[in-house]
MIDOSE-1310 file (N, C-alpha, C; in nm, 2 decimals, decimal comma, always signed):
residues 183
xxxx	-13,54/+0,51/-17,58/-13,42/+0,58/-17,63/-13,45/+0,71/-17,68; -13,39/+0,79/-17,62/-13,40/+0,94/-17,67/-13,35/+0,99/-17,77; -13,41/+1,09/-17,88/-13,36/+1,08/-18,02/-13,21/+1,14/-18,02; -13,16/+1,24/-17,94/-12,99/+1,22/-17,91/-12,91/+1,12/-17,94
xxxx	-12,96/+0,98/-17,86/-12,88/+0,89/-17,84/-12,85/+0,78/-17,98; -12,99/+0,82/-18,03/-13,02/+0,73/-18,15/-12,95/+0,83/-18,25; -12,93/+0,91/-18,26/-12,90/+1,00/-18,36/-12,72/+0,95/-18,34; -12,68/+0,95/-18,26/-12,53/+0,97/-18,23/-12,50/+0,80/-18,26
xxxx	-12,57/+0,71/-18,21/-12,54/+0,57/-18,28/-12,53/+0,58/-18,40; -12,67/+0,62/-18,49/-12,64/+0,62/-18,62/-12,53/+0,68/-18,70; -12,52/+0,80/-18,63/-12,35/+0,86/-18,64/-12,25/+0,76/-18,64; -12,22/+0,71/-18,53/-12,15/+0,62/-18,52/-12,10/+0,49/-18,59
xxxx	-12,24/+0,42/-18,65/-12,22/+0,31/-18,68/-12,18/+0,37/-18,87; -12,21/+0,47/-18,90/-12,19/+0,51/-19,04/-12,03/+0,53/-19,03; -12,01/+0,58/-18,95/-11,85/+0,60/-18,96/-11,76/+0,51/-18,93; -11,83/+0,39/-18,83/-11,74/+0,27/-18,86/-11,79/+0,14/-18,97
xxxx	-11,86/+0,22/-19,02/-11,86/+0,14/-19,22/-11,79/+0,24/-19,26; -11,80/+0,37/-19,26/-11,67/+0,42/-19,41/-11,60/+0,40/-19,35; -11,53/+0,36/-19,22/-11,34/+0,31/-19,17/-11,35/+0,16/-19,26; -11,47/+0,10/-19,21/-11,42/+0,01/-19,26/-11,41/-0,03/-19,40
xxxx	-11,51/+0,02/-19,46/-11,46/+0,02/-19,63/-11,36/+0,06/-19,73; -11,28/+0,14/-19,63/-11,19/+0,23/-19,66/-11,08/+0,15/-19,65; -11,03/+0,09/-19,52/-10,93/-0,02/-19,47/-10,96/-0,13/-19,51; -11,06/-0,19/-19,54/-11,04/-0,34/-19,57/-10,97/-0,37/-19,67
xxxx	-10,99/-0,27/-19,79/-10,91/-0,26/-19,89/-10,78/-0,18/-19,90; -10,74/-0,16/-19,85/-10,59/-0,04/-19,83/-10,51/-0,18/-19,81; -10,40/-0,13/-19,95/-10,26/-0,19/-19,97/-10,28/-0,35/-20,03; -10,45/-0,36/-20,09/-10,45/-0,47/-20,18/-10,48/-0,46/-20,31
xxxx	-10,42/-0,58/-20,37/-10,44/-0,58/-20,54/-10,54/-0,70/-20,54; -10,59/-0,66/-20,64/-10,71/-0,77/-20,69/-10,66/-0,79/-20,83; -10,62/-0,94/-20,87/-10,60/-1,00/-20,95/-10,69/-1,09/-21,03; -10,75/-1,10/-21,14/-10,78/-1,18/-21,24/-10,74/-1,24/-21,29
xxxx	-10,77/-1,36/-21,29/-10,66/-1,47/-21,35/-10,76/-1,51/-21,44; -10,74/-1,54/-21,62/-10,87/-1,60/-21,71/-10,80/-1,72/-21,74; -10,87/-1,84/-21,66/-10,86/-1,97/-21,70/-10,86/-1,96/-21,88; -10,84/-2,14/-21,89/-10,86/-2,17/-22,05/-11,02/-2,17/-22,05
xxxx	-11,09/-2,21/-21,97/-11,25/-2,24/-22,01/-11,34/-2,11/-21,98; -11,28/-1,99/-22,01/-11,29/-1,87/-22,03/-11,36/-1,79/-21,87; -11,36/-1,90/-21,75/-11,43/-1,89/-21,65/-11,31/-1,77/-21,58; -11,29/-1,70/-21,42/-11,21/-1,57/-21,40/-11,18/-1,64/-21,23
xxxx	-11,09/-1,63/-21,22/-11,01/-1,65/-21,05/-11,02/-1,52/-21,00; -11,06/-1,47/-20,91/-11,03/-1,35/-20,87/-10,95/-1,39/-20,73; -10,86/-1,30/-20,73/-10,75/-1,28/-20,59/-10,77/-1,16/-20,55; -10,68/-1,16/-20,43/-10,69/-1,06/-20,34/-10,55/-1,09/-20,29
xxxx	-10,45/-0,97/-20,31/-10,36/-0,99/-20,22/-10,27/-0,88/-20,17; -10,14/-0,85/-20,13/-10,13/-0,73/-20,10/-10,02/-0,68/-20,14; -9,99/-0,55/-20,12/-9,94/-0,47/-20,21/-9,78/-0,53/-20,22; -9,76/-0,53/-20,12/-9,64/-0,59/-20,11/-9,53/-0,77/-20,14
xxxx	-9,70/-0,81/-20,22/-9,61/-0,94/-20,25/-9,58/-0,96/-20,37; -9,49/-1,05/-20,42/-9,41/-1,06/-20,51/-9,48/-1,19/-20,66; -9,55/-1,21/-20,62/-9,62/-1,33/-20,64/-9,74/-1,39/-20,64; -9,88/-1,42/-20,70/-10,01/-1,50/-20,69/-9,97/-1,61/-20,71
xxxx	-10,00/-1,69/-20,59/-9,99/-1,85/-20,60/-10,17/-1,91/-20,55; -10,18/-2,00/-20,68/-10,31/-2,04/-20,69/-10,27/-2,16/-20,76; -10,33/-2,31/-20,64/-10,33/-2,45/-20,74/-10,19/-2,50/-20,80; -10,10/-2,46/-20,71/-9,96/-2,50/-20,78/-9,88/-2,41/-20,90
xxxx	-9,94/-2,28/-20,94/-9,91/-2,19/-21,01/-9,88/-2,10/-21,03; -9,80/-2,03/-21,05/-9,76/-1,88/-20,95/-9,70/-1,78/-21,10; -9,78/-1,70/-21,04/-9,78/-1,53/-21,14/-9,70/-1,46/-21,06; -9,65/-1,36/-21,11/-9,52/-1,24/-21,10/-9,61/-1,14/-21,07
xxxx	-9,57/-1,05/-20,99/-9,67/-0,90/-21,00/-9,60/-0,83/-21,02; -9,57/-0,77/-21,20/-9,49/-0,69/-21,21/-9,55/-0,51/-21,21; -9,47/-0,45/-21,18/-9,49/-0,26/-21,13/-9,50/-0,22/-21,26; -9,60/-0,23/-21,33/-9,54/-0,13/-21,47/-9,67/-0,05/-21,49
xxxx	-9,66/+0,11/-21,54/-9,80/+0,13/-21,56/-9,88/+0,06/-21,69; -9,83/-0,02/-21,76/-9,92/-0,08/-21,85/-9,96/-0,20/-21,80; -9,94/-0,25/-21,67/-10,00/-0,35/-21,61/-10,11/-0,31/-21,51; -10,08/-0,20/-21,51/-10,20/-0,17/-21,29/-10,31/-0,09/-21,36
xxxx	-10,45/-0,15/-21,33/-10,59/-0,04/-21,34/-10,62/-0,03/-21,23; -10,64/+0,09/-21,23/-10,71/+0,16/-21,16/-10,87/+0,21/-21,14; -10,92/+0,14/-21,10/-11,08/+0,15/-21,09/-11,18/+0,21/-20,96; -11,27/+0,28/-20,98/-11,35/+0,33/-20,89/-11,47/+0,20/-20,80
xxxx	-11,42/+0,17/-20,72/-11,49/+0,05/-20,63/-11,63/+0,08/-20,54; -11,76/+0,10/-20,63/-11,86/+0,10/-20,56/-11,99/+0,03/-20,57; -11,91/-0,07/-20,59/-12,01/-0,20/-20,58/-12,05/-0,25/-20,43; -12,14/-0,29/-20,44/-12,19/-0,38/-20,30/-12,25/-0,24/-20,20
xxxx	-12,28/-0,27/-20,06/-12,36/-0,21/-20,00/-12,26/-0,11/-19,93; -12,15/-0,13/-19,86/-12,03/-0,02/-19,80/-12,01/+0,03/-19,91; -11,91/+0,03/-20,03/-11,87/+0,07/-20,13/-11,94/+0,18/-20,18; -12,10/+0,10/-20,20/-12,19/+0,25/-20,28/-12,20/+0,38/-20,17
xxxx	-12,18/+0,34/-20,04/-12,22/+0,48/-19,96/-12,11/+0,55/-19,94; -11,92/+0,41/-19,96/-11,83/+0,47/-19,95/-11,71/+0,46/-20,02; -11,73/+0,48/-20,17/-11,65/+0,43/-20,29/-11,48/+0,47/-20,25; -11,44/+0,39/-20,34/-11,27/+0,44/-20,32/-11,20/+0,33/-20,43
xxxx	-11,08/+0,43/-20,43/-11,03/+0,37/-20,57/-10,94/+0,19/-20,52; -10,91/+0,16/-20,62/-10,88/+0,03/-20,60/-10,80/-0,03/-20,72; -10,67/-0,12/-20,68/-10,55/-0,15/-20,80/-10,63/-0,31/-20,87; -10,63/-0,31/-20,98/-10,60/-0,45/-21,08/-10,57/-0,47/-21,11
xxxx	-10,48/-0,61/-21,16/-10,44/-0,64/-21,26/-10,52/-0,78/-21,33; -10,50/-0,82/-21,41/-10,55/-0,93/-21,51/-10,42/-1,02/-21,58; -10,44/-1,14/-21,55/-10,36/-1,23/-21,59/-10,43/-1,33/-21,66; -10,32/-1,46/-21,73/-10,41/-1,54/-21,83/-10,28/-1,66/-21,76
xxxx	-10,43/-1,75/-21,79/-10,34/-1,92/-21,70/-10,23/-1,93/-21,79; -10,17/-1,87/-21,92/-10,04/-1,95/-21,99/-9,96/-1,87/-21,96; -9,97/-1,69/-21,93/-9,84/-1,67/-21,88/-9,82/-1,59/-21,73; -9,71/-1,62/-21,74/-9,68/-1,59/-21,55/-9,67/-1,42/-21,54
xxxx	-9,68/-1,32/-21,68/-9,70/-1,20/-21,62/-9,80/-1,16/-21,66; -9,86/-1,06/-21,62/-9,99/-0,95/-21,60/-10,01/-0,89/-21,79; -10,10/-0,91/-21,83/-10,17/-0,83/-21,91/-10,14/-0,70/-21,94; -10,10/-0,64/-22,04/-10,08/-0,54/-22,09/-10,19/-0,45/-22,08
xxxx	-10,30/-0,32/-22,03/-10,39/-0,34/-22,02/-10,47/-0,27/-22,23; -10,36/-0,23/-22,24/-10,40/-0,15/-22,39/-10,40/-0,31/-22,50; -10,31/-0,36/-22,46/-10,33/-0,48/-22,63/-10,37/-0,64/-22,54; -10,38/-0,64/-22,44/-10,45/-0,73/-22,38/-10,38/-0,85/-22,40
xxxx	-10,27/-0,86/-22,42/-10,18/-0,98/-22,42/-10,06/-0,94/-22,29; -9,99/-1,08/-22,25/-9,87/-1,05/-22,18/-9,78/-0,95/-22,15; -9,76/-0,91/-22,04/-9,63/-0,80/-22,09/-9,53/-0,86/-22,08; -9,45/-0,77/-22,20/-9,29/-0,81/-22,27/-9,19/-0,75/-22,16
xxxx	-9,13/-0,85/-22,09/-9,05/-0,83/-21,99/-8,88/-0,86/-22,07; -8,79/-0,71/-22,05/-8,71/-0,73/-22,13/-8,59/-0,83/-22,03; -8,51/-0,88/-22,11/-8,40/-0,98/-22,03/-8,36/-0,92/-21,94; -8,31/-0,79/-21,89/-8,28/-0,75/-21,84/-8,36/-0,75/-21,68
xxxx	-8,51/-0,70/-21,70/-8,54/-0,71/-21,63/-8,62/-0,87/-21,53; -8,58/-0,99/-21,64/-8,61/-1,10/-21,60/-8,52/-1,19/-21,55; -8,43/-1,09/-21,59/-8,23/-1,17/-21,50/-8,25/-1,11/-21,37; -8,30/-0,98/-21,34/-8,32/-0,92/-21,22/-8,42/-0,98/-21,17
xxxx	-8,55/-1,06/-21,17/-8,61/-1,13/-21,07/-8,59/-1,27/-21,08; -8,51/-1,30/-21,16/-8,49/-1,44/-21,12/-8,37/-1,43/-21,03; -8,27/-1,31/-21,03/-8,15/-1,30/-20,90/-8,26/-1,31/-20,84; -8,36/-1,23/-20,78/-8,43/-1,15/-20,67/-8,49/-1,31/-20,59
xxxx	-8,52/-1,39/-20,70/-8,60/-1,54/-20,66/-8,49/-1,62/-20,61; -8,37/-1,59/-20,64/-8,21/-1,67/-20,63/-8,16/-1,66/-20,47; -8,15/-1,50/-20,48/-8,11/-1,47/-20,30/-8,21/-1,48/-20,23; -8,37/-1,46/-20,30/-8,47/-1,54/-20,14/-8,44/-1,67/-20,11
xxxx	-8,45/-1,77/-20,21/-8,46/-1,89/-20,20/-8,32/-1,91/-20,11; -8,23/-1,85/-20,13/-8,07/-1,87/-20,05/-8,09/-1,80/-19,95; -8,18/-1,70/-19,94/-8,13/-1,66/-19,77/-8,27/-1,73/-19,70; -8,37/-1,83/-19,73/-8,47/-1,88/-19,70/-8,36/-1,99/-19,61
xxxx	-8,30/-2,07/-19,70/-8,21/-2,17/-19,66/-8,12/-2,13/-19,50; -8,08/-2,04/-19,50/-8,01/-2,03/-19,32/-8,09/-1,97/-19,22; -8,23/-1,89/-19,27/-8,28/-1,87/-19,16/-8,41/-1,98/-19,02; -8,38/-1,97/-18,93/-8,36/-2,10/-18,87/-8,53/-2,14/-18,85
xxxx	-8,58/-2,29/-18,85/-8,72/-2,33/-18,86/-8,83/-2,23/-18,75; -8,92/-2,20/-18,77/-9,02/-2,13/-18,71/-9,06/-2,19/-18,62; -9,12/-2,32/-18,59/-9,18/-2,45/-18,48/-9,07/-2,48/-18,42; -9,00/-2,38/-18,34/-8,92/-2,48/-18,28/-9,00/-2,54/-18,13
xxxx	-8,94/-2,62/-18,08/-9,01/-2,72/-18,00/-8,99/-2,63/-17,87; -9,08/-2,68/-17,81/-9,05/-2,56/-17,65/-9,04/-2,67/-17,53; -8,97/-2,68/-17,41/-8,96/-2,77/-17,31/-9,09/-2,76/-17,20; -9,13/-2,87/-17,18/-9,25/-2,84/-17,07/-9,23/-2,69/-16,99
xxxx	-9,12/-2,64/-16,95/-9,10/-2,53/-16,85/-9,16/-2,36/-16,93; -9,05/-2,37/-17,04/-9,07/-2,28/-17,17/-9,25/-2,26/-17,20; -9,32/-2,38/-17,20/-9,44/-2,35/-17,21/-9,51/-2,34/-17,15; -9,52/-2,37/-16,99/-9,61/-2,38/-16,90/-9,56/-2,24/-16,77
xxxx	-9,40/-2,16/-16,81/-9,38/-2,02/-16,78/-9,47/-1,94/-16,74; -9,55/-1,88/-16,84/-9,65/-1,76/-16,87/-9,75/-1,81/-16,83; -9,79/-1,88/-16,76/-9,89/-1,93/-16,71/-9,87/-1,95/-16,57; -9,72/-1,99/-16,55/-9,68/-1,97/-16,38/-9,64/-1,84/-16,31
xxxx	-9,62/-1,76/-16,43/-9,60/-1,64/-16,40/-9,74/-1,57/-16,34; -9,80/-1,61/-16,47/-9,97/-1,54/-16,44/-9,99/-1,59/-16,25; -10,04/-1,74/-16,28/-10,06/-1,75/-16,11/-9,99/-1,69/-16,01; -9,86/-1,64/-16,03/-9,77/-1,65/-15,90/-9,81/-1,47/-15,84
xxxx	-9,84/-1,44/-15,95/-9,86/-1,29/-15,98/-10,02/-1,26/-15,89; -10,13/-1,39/-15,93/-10,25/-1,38/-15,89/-10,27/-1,44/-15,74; -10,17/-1,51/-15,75/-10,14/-1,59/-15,58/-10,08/-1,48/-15,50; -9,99/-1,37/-15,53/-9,92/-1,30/-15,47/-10,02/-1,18/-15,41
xxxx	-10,12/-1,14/-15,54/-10,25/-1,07/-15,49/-10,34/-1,09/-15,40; -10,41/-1,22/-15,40/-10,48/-1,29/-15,29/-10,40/-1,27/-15,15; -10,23/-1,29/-15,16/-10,20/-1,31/-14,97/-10,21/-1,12/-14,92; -10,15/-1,06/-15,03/-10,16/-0,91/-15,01/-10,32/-0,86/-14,95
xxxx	-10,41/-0,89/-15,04/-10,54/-0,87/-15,00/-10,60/-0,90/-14,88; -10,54/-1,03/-14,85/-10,60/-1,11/-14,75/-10,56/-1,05/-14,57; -10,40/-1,06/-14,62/-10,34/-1,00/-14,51/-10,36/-0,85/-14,47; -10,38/-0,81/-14,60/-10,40/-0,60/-14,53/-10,48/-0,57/-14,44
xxxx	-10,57/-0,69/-14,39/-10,67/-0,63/-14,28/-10,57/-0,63/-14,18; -10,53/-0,77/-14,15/-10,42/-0,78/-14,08/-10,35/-0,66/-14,02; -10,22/-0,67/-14,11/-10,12/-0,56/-14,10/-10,20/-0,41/-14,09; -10,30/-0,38/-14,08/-10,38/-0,24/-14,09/-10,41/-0,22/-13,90
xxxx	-10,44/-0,38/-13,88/-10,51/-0,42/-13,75/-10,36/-0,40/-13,65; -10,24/-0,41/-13,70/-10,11/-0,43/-13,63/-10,10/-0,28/-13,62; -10,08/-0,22/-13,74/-10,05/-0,05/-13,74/-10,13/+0,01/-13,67; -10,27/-0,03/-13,61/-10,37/+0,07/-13,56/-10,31/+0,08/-13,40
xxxx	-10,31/-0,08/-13,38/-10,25/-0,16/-13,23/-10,14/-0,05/-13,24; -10,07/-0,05/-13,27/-9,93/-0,02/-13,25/-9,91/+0,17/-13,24; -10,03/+0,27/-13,32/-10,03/+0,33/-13,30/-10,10/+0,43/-13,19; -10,23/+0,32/-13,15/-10,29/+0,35/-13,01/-10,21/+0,33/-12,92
xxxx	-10,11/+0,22/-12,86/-10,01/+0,19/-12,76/-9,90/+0,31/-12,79; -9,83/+0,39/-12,89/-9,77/+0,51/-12,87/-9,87/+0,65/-12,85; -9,99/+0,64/-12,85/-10,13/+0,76/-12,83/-10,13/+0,75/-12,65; -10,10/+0,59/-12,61/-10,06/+0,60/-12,45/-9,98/+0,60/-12,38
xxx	-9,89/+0,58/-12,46/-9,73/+0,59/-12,43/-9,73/+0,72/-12,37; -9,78/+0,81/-12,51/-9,75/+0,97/-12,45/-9,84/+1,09/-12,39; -9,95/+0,96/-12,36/-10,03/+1,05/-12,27/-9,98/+1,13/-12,17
């Protein structure tokens, strides 16, 4: 291998570790959850959910800046060559919201804003109710389709293939007999 080639892999494979260190983590939160026996859950989840469910137990992820840290992520072997920031929060097994991160107890969610996620928990759970089961059952035809399709498609290729010698052999015939025609 010529030093070019090696040179340009190495290139290469560096740049698909910083993508990937970069993306594995984009649009997740890592959560701490501190048991009673002072031991730590760590989660991973994404930006967009409403909720950590662990073991029958489910924590809030509420938006506040006294809940989200923000930390510089350059631990492990990708990270140290290609750090990037990264969201946390910390929770405690007795209550269902996130840690304050200045006084390190619960944050104080005013009524207001806990009449608003419990509606928010009210109309998911009700519009969960009419939207129709996922598994629906499929009829032998329904499922064995895409698959008849595939063949008929690869069957239809074989006679085309097969025959073009053919029909090439008809058009040559046919074009020599008008080469005599108008001799």
């Amino acid at each position: 291998m010529d030093f070019k080639t090696l040179l340009l892999v190495v290139v290469g494979v560096a740049l698909i570790m910083a993508w990937w260190a970069n993306n594995s983590r984009r649009d997740k939160i890592i959560a701490f959850i501190n048991r009673e026996n002072g031991t730590e859950i760590k989660r991973s989840i994404t930006m967009k959910a409403k909720f950590i469910q662990y073991k029958g137990k489910r924590w809030d992820v509420v938006w506040t800046p006294q809940t989200i840290t923000w930390f510089w992520a350059d631990q492990g072997l990708l990270n140290s060559f290609f750090p990037h920031w990264e969201v946390l929060m910390n929770y405690t097994w007795s209550s269902r919201f996130p840690l304050d991160k200045k006084t390190g107890k619960p944050t104080i969610i005013s009524p207001a804003v806990r009449n608003a996620m419990n509606k928010e928990e009210w109309v998911g759970s009700y519009a969960k109710g009419f939207t129709p089961p996922s598994s629906k059952k499929q009829t032998m035809i329904q499922q064995y389709l895409p698959w008849a399709a595939i063949l008929g498609v690869v069957i239809i290729g074989v006679y085309a293939y097969t025959n073009l010698a053919a029909i090439s052999q008809h058009l040559a015939a046919i074009e020599n007999m008008q080469r005599a025609i108008t001799k």
